[in-house]
C-alpha positions in Angstrom: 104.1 105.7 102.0 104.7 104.7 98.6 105.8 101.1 97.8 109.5 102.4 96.6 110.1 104.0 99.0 109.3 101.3 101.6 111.0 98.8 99.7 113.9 101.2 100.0 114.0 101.8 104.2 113.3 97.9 103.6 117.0 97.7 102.1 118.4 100.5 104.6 116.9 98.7 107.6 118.6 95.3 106.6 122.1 96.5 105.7 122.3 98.7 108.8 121.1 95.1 111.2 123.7 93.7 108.8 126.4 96.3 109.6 125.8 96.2 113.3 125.9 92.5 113.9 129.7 92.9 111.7 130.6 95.0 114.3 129.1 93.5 117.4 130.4 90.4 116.2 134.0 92.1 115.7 134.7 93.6 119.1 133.9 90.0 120.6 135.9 88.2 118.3 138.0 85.6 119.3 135.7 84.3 121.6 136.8 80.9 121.0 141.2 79.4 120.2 141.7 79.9 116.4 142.9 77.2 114.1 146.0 78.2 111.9 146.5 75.6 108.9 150.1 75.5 108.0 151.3 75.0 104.5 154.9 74.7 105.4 156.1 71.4 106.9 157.5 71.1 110.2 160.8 72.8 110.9 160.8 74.2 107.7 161.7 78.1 107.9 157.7 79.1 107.3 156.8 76.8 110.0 159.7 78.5 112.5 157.7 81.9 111.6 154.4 81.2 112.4 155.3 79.6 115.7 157.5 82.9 116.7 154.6 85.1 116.8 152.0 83.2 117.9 152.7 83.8 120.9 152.5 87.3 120.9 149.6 87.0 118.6 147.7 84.9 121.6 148.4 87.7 123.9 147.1 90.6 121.4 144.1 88.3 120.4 142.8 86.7 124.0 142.9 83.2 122.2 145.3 81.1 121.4 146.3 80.3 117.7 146.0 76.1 117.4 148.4 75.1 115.0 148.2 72.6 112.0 150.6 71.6 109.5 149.2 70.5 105.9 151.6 70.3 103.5 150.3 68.2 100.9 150.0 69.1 97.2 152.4 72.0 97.5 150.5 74.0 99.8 147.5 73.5 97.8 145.4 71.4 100.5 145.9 73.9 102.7 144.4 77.0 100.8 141.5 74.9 99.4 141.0 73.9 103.0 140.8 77.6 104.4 139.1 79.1 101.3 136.1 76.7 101.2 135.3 78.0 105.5 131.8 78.7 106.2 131.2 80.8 107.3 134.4 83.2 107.0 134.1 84.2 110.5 138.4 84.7 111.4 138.5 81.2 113.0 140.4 79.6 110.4 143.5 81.1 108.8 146.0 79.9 106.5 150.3 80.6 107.3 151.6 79.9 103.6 154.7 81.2 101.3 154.2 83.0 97.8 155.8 79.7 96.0 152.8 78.0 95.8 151.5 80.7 93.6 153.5 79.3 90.8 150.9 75.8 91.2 148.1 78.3 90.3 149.6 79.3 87.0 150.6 75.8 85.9 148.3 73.7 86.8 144.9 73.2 85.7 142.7 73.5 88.2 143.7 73.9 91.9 139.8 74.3 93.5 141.0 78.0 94.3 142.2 81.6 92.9 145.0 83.1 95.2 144.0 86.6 94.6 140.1 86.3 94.6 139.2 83.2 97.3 141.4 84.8 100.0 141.3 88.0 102.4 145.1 89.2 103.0 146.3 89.8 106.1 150.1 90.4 106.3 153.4 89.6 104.9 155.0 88.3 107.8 158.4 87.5 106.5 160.9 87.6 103.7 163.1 84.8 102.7 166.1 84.7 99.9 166.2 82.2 96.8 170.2 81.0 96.2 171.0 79.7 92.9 173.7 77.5 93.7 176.1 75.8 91.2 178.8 72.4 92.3 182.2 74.1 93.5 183.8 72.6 91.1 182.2 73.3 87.9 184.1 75.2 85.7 182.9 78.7 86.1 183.2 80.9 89.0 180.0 83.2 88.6 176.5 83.6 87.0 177.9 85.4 84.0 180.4 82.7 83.5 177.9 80.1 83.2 175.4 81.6 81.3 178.7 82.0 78.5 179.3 78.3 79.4 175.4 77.2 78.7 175.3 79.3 75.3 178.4 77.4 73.9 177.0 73.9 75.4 173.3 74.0 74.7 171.3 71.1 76.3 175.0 69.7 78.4 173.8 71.7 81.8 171.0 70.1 83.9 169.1 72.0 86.4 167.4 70.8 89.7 163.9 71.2 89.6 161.1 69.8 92.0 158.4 69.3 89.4 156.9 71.3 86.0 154.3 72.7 88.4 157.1 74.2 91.0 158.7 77.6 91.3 161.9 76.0 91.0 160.6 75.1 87.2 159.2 78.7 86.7 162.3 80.4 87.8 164.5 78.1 85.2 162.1 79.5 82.2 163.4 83.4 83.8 166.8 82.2 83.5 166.4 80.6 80.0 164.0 83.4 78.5 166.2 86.4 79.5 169.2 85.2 78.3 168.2 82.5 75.7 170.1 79.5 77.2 168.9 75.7 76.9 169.5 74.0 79.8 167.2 71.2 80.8 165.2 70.7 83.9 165.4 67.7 85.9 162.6 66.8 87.9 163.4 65.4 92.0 160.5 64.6 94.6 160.5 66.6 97.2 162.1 69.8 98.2 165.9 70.9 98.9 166.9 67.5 100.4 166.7 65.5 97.8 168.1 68.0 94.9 170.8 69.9 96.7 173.0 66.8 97.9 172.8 66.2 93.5 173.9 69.2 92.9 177.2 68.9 95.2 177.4 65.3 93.5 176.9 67.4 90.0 174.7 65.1 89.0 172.8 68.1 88.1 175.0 71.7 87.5 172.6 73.8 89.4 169.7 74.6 91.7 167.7 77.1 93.7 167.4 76.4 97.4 166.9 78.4 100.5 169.2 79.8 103.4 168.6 76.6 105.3 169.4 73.9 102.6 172.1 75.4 100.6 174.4 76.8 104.4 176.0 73.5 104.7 177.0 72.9 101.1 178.4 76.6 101.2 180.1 76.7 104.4 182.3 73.8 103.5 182.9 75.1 99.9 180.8 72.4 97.6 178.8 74.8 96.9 178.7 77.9 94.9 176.9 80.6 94.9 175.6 82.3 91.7 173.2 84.8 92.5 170.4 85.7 95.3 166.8 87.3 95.1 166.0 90.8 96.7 166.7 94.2 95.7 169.6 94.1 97.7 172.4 91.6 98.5 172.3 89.3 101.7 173.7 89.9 105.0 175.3 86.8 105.2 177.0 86.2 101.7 177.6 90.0 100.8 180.1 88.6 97.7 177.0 87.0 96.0 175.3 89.5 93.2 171.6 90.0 93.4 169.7 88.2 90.2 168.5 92.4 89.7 172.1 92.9 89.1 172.0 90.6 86.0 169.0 92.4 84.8 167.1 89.4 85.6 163.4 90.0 87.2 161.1 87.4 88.1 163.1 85.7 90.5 161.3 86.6 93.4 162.4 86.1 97.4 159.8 83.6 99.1 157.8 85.5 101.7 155.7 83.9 104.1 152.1 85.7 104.6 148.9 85.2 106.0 144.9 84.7 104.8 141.9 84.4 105.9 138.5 83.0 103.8 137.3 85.8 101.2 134.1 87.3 103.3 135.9 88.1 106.5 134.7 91.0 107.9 137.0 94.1 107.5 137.2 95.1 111.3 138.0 91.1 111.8 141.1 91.2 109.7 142.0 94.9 110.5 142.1 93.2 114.1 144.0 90.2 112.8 146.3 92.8 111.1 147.1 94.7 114.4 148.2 91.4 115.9 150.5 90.5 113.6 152.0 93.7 113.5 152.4 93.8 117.1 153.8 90.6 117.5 156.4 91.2 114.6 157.4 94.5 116.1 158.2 92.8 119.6 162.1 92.3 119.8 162.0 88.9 120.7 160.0 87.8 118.3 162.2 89.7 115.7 165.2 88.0 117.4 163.7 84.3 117.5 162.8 84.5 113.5 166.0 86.3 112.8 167.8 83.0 114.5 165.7 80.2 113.2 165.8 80.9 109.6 168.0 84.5 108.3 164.6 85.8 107.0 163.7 89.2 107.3 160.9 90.3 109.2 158.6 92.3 107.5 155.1 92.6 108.7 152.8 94.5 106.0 149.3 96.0 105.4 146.7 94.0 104.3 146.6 96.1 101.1 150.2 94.8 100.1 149.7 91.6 100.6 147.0 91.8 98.0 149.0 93.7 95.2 152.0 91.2 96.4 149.7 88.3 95.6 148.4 89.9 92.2 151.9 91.0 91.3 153.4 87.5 91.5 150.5 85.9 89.8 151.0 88.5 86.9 154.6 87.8 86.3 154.3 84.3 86.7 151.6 84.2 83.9 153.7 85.9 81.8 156.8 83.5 82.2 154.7 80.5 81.9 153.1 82.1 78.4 156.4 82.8 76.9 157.8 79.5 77.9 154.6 77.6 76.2 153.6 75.6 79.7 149.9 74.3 79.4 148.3 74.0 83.0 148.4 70.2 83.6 
């Protein structure tokens, strides 16, 4: 036997031990509970999700899915935390929403690349983004202001969480479509500090979720300009879709689900199947449905991936055109 070809059944004898201990190692996985790490914060609509299915998930899975909220750095924390897992072996997974993928793109240097550190699992739900404007301001739709902002450049203020949100990003959509200036101003935190300034019109608009901006609409202080989605919402069937305005890039938050890059395929394909059966379940559908107006969705792991990449694309091309330097 010559040395190549040795060398060679070597090779094929290694990757076919390899290859069986994958899939010895996959029909007994979960052996153990699994530990979910939560980007969203508590009660927050994201949060509401995960909890819905789990347990459905626990039932499809054998093991229960130990949940824990990490919310710092916009979500950041939490994907460092997951991606960095040795060994990728399914037992820590990551619940997170698309926004933070607009961190990636303008910041410097997050520890972490959304599309290459982390395996897909599913797009669990889908959640609209409401530009909302004071009741009072003196315009009564998104065309109307837009005419307003061109003939007052720099006199409308806009809500933003910080340079590095999606709240920033989708401002630079607004003002690089239609070539408006309106200026950004920065609050900490998310919808509960900026939303209560917009009724105040201490700022003259803002993007918020379902959740925040329902209050503000119900009793009429606030107005709403436009929604993301391909298709109007359920609950506010008046308000036009951004698409409607020829505006793209203003993209509905969905909520999705990772595991560290190296998971074995029959691992996640199992993970997969669990998610998909707990999201077809009609209590599960119902509870998600209540807590937060999101649609469920439940995806392949394939289009979570060209989601992710998709996202990060267009982002990248906003934050180019609109001169942001990661910070």
């Amino acid at each position: 036997m010559t040395k190549t070809i040795r060398h060679l059944m070597q090779m094929f004898l290694g990757a076919w031990v390899l290859m069986a201990a994958c899939s010895v190692g996959a029909q007994e996985y979960p052996s153990r509970p699994i530990r979910m790490i939560l980007m969203p914060s508590p009660g927050s609509s994201g949060d509401l999700i995960m909890r819905s299915l789990a347990p459905e998930m626990n039932k499809a899975l054998g093991q229960p899915l130990v949940m824990e909220n990490m919310p710092g750095a916009g979500g950041i924390l939490a994907a460092r935390l997951v991606a960095k897992q040795v060994p990728a072996d399914g037992y820590t997974l990551l619940g997170t929403a698309s926004t933070v993928l607009a961190t990636q793109i303008v910041s410097k240097d997050i520890g972490l690349d959304f599309a290459k550190d982390l395996a897909p699992i599913s797009i669990l739900a889908e959640g609209p983004i409401i530009f909302v404007t004071p009741a009072g301001a003196p315009w009564a739709n998104f065309t109307e202001m837009i005419a307003y902002a061109r003939a007052n450049p720099g006199k409308l203020n806009s809500a933003v969480v910080g340079p590095t949100d999606f709240t920033a990003l989708f401002m630079h959509v607004i003002r690089q479509r239609f070539g408006v200036n309106i200026v950004d101003v920065p609050y900490k935190g998310a919808g509960g500090a900026y939303i209560p300034a917009t009724i105040a019109n201490e700022v003259q608009m803002a993007f918020g979720g379902e959740v925040q901006i329902a209050g503000g609409v119900a009793n009429k202080s606030l107005r709403i300009l436009a929604v993301s989605g391909s298709q109007r919402m359920k609950n506010y069937p008046d308000a036009p879709t951004f698409e409607e305005f020829g505006v793209q890039g203003v993209d509905s938050t969905i909520n999705v689900m990772f595991a560290p890059l190296g998971t074995p395929a029959p691992i996640l394909d199992k993970l997969n199947a669990a998610v998909l059966r707990a999201l077809s379940t009609p209590e599960v559908r119902e509870r998600i449905t209540k807590a937060t107006n999101w649609i469920v969705v439940g995806s392949s792991r394939e289009a979570l991936g060209q989601a992710v990449s998709l996202r990060l694309q267009r982002y990248a091309a906003v934050a180019n055109a609109a001169g942001i330097k990661p910070e």
